[in-house]
C-alpha positions as CSV (number, residue, x, y, z in Angstrom):
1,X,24.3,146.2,-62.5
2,X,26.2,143.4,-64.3
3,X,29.6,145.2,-64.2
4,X,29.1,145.7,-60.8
5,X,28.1,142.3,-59.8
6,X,31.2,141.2,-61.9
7,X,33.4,143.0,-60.5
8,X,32.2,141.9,-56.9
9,X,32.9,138.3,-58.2
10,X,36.6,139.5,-59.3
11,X,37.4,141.4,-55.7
12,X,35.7,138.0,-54.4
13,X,37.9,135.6,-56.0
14,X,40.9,138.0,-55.6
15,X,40.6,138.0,-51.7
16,X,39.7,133.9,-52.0
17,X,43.3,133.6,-53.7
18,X,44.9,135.8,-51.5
19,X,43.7,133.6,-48.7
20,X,44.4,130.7,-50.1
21,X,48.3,131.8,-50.7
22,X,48.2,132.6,-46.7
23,X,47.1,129.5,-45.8
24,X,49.8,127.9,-47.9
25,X,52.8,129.9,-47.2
26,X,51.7,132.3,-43.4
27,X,53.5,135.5,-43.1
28,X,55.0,137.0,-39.8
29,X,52.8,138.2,-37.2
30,X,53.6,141.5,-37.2
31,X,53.4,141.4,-41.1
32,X,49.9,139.8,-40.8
33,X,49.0,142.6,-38.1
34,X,50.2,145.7,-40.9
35,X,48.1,143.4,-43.6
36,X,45.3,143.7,-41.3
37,X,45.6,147.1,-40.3
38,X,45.9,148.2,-44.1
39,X,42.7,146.1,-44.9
40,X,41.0,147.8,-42.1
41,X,42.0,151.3,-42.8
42,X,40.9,151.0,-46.9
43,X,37.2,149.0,-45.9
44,X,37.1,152.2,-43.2
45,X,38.0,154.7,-45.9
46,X,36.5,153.5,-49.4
47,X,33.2,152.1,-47.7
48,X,32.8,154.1,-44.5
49,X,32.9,151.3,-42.6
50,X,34.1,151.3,-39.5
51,X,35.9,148.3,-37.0
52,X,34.0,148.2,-33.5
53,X,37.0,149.8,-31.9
54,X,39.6,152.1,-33.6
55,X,42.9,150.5,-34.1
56,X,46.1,151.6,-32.1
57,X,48.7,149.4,-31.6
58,X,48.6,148.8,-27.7
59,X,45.0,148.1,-28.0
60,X,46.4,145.5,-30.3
61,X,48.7,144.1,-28.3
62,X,46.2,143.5,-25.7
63,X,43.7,141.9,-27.6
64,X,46.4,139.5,-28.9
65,X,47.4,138.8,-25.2
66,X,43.8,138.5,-24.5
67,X,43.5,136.0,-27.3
68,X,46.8,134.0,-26.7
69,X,45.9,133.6,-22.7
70,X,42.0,132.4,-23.8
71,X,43.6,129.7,-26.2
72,X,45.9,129.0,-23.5
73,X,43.1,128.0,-21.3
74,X,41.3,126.6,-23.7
75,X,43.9,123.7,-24.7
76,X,44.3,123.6,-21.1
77,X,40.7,122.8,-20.2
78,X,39.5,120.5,-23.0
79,X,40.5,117.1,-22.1
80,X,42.6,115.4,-19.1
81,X,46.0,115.0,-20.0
82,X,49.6,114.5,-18.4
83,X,50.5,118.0,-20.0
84,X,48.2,119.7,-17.9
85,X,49.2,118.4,-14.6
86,X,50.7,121.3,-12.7
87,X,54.3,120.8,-12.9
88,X,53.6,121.3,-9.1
89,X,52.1,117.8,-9.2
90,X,53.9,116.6,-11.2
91,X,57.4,117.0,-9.4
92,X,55.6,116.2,-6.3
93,X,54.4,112.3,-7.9
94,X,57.7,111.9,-9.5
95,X,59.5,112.9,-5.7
96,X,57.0,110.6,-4.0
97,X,58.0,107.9,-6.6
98,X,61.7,108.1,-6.0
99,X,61.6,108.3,-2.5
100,X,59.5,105.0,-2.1
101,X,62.0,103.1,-4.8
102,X,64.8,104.7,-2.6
103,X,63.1,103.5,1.0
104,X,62.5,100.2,-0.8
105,X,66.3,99.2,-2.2
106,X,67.4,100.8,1.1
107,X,64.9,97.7,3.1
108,X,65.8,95.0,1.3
109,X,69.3,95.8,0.9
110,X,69.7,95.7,4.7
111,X,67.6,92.4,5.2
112,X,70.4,91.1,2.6
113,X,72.5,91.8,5.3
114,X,70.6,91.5,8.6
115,X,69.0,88.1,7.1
116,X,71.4,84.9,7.7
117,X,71.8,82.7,4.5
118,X,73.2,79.2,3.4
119,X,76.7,78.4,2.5
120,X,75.4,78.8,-0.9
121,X,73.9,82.2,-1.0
122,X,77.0,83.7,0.4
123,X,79.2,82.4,-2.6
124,X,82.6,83.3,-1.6
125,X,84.0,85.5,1.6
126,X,86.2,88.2,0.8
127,X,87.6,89.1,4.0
128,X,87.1,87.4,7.2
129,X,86.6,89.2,10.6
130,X,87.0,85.8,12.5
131,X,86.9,82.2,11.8
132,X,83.2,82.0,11.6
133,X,82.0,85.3,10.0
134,X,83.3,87.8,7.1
135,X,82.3,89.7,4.4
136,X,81.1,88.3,1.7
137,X,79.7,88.8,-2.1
138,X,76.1,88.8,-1.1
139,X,77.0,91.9,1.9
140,X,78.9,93.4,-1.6
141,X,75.4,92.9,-3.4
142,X,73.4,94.3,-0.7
143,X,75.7,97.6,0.1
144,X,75.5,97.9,-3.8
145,X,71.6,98.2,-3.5
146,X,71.6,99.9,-0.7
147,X,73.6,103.0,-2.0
148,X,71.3,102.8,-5.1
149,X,68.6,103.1,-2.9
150,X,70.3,106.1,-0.8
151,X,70.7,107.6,-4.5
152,X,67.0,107.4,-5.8
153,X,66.0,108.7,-2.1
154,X,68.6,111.8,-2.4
155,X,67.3,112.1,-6.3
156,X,63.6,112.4,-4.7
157,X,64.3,115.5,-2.5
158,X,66.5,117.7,-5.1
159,X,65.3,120.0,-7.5
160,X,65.8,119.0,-11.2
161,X,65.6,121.7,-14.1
162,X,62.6,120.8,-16.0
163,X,63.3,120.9,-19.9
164,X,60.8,122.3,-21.8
């Protein structure tokens, strides 16, 4: 009885070290699935124990898909985050975003325009269209923010590759 109990201690700490050296230094996932299948087989042949299901390949494979998609959903599910926005959602806030910075340049770009101003606002008239009225640095300003506002508006409406 005390070889035997010894020699449970040696398989014990054998398999402890082997799973320690995984831990430190993980193997390939196909590698891990022919260590598993060879651990399997041996337990099933020296003991006469058998696994709940016999192992074949494509049942493997489907477990593993099985697995990956549950802790997909579970990192998914266990706490609000930006990451698990729908990119659906996403797009759609980051569109809805644009577009009102767009509409908003686009306003106040025109009310430069449409808005009459001081001598002093004006600064200095390029061209003139008559004695009394030309176009000036602030109408530069404000087609400036206007066509920034036209591009955040445009940049709302088209589709953007997401990077990933």
């Amino acid at each position: 009885m005390a070889t035997d109990n010894s020699q449970v201690l040696k398989v014990e700490r054998v398999f402890a070290e082997l799973l320690e050296e995984l831990e430190k230094q993980p193997v390939s996932k196909q590698k891990a699935m022919e260590m598993q299948h060879l651990f399997l087989h041996t337990m099933e042949k020296t003991y006469k124990v058998s696994s709940l299901s016999s192992y074949h390949d494509d049942d493997a494979k489907g477990n593993e898909e099985m697995v990956l998609d549950m802790d997909k959903l579970l990192r998914q599910h266990r706490s609000f985050s930006v990451k698990n926005l729908p990119d659906k959602a996403i797009n759609w806030a980051a569109g809805l975003a644009y577009s009102g910075v767009g509409l908003l340049f686009i306003t106040i770009g025109f009310l430069m325009i449409v808005t009459p101003t001081s001598a002093e606002f004006e600064i200095a008239t390029l061209f003139y269209f008559n004695e009394y009225d030309g176009f000036t640095v602030l109408d530069a300003f404000a087609l400036v923010v206007i066509f920034i506002g036209i591009f955040f508006f445009i940049k709302a409406f088209v589709a953007q590759d997401k990077k990933e």
